[in-house]
PASEBA-1860 file (N, C-alpha, C; in nm, 3 decimals):
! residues 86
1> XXXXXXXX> 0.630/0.436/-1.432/0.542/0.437/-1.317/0.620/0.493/-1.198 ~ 0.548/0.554/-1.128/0.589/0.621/-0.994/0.571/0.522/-0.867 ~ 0.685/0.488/-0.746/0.635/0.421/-0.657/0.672/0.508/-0.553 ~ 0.558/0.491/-0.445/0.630/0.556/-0.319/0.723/0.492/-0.186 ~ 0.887/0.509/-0.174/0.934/0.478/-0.077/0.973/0.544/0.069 ~ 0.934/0.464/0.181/0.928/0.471/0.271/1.058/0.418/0.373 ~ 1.166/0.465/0.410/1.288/0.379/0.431/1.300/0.380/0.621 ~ 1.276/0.291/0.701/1.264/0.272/0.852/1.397/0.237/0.877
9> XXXXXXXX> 1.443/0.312/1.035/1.520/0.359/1.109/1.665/0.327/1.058 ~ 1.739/0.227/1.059/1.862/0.217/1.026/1.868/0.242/0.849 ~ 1.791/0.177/0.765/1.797/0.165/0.619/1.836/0.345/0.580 ~ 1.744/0.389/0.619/1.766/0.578/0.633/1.909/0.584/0.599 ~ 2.012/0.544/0.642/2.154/0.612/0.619/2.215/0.463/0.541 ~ 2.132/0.396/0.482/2.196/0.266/0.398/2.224/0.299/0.243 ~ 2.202/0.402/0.245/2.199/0.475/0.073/2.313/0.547/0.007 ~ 2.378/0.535/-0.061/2.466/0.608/-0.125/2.418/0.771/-0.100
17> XXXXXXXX> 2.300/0.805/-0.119/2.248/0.950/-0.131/2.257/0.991/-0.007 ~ 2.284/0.976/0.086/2.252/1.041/0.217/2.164/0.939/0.297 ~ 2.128/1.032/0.410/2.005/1.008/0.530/1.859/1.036/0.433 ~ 1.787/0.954/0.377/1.634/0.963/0.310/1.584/0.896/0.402 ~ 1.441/0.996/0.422/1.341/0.911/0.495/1.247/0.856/0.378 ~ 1.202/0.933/0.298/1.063/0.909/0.189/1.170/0.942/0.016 ~ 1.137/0.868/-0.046/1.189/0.862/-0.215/1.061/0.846/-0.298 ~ 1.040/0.915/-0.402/0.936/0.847/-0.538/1.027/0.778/-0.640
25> XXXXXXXX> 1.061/0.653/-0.696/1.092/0.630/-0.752/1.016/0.610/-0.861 ~ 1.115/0.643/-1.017/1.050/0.633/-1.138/1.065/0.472/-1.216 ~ 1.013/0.395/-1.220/1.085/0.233/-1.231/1.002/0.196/-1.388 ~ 1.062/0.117/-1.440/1.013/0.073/-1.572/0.879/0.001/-1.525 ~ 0.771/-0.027/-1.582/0.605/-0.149/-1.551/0.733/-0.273/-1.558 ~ 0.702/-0.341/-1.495/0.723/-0.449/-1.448/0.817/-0.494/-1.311 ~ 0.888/-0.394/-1.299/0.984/-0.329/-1.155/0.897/-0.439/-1.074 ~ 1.041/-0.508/-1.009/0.985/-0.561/-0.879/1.079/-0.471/-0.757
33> XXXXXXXX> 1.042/-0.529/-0.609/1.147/-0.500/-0.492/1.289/-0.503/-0.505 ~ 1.339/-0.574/-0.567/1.468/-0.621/-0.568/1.521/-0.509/-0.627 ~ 1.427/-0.471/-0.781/1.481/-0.351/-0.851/1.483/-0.204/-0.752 ~ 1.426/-0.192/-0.649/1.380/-0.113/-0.577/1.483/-0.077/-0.465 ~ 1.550/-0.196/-0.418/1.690/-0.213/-0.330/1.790/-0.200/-0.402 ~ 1.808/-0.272/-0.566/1.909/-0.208/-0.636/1.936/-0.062/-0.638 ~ 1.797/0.010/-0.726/1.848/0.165/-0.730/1.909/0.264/-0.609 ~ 1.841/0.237/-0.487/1.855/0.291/-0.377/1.986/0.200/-0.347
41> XXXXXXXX> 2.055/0.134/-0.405/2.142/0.057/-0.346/2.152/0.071/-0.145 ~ 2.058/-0.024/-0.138/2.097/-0.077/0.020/2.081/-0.222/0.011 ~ 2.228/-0.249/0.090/2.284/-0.386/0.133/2.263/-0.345/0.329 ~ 2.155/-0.398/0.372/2.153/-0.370/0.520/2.264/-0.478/0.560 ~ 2.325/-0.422/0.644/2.413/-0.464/0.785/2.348/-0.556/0.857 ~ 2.441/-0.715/0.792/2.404/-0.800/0.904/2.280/-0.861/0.952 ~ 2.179/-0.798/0.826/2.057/-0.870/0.813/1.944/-0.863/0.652 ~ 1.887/-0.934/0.683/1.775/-0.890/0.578/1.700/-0.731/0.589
49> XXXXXXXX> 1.580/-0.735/0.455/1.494/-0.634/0.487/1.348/-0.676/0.504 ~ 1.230/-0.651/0.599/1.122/-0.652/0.550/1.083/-0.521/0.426 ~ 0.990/-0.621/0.369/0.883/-0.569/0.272/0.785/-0.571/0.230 ~ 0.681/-0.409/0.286/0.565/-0.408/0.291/0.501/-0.330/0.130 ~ 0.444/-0.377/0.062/0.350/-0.317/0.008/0.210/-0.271/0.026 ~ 0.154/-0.155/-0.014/0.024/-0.129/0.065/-0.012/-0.207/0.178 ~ 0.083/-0.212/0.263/0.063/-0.213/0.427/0.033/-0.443/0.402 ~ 0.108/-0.462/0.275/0.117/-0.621/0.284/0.244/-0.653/0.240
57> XXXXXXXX> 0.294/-0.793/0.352/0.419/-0.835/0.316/0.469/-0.918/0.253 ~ 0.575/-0.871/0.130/0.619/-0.973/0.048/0.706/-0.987/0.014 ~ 0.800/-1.038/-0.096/0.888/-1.072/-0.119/0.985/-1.018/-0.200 ~ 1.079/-1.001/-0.261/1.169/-0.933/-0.326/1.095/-0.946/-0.483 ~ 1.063/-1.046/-0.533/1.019/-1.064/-0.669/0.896/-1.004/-0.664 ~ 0.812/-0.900/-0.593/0.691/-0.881/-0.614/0.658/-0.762/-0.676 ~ 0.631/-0.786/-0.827/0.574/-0.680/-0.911/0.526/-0.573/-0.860 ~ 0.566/-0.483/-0.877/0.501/-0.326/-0.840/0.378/-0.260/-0.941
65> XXXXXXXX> 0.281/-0.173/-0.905/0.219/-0.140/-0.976/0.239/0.105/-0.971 ~ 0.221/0.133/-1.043/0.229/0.257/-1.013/0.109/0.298/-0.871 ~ 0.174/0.362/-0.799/0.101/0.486/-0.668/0.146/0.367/-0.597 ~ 0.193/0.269/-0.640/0.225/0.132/-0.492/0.306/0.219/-0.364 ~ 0.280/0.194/-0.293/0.338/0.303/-0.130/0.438/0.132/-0.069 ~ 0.547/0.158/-0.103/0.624/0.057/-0.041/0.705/0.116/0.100 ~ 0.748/0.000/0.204/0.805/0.056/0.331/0.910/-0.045/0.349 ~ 1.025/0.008/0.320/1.115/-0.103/0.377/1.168/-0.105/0.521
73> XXXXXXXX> 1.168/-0.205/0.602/1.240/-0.209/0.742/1.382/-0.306/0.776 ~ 1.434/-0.300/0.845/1.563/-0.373/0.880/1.491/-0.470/0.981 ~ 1.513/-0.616/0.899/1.503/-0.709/0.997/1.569/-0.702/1.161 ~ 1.497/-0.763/1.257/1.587/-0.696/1.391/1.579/-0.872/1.417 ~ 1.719/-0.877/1.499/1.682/-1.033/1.539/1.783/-0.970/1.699 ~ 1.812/-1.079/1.775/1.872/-1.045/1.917/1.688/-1.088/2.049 ~ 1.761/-1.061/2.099/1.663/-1.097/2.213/1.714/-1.188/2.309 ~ 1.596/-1.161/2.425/1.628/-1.340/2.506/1.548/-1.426/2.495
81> XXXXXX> 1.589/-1.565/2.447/1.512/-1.705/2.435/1.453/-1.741/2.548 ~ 1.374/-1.801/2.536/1.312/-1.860/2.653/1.394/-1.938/2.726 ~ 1.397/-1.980/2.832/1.484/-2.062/2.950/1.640/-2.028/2.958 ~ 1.662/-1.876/2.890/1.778/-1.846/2.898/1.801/-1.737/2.997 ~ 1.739/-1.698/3.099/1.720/-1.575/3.163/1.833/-1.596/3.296 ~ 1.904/-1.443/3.272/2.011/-1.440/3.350/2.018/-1.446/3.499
END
């Protein structure tokens, strides 16, 4: 089965292969996410990843189906808390 990947702003240069924005991967039927971060091997920096399938979010164990359009993003955390303002 064919899936389509989608890789957002930092993940882009998290790849052994270069800077990819878009990948088709070829994955055995039963391929979940996890298998999906393996091949592309990305270990993001210092955080997790979100993961969207057809524009819904889930989890690393979630079965893929062929034409699935997956988007991975780099969790962002930082900010200012409330009652912490300089």
């Amino acid at each position: 089965m064919i899936v389509h990947v989608r890789l957002h702003t930092t993940l882009r240069k998290e790849t052994p292969q270069g800077i990819i924005d878009r990948v088709d991967l070829e994955l055995e039927r039963g391929a979940t996410l996890a298998d999906v971060l393996a091949r592309l091997e990305i270990r993001p920096r210092g955080g997790s990843v979100l993961m969207a399938v057809n524009g819904n979010l889930v989890k690393a164990d979630h079965v893929l189906n062929d034409g699935d359009q997956v988007r991975l993003v780099p969790s962002v955390s930082g900010g200012q808390t409330e009652g912490k303002r300089g």
